[in-house]
C-alpha positions as CSV (number, residue, x, y, z in Angstrom):
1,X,0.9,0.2,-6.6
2,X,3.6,0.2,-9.1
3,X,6.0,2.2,-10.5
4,X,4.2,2.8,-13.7
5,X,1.3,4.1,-12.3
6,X,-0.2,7.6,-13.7
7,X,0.0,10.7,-11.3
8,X,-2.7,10.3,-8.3
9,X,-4.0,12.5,-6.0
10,X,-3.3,12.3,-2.5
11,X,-5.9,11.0,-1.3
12,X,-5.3,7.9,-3.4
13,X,-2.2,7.4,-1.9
14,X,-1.7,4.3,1.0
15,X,0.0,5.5,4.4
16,X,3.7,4.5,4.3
17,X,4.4,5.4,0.7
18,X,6.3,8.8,-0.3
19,X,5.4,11.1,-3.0
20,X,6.0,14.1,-5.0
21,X,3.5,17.0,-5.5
22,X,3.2,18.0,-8.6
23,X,0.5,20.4,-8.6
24,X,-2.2,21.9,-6.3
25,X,-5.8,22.5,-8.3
26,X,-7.7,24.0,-5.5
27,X,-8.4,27.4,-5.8
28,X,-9.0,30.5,-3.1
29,X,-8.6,30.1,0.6
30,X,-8.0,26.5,0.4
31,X,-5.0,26.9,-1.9
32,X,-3.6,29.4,0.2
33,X,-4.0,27.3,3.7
34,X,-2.2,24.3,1.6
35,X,0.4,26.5,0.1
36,X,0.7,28.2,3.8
37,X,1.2,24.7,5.5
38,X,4.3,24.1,3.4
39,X,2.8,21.6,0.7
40,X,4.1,23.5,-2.5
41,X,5.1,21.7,-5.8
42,X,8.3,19.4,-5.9
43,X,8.1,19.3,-2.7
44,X,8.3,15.0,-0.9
45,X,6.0,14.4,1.2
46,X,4.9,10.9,3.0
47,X,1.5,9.5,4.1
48,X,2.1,8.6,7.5
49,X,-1.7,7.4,8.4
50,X,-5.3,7.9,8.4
51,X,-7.7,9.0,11.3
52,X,-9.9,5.6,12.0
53,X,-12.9,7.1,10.2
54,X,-10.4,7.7,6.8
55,X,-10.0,11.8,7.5
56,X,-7.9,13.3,8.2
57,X,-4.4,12.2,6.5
58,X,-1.8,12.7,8.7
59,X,1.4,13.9,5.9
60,X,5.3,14.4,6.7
61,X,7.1,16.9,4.6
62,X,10.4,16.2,3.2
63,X,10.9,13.2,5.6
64,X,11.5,15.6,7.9
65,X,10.3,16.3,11.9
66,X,7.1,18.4,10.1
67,X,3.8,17.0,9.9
68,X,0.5,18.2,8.7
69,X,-2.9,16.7,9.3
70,X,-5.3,17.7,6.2
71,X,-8.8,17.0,5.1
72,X,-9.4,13.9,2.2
73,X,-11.2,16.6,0.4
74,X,-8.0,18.9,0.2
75,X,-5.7,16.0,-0.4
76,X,-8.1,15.6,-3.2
77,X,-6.8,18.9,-4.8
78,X,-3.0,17.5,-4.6
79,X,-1.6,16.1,-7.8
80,X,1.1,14.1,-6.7
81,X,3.3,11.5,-8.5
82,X,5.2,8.5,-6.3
83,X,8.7,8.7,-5.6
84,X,11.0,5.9,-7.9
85,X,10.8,2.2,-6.8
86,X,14.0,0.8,-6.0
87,X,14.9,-1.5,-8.2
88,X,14.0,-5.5,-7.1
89,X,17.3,-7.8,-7.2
């Protein structure tokens, strides 16, 4: 993926790369648990892997000792754009 890319949900995103969240569109109880868990916006977080069968997403805040395992179909609800590439030389 490239730096140009368009905002993504995280569920688009491949383990290893870091992010920002720029929104959360889920609504109700599942809003809350995600707000709950720490993932708020402007917040970095990082893909760290996938369960074998895709789900869940294991996700490190703030590259930081916290991690959270969440459902593909919550990480679906977070808006998140990727952090700036370093530039090549």
């Amino acid at each position: 993926m490239s730096c140009a890319e368009p905002d993504q949900t995280l569920d688009q995103i491949r383990p290893g790369q870091s992010c920002r969240i720029l929104r959360l569109t889920a609504s109700g109880s599942i809003r809350q648990r995600l707000l709950d868990m720490g993932l708020l916006p402007g917040r970095r977080i990082q893909l760290v892997r996938l369960a074998p069968l895709g789900d869940p997403l294991e996700v490190r805040l703030d590259a930081g000792d916290s991690f959270v395992a969440i459902r593909r179909q919550e990480a679906f609800h977070i808006t998140v754009t990727l952090e700036a590439c370093t530039p090549s030389r």
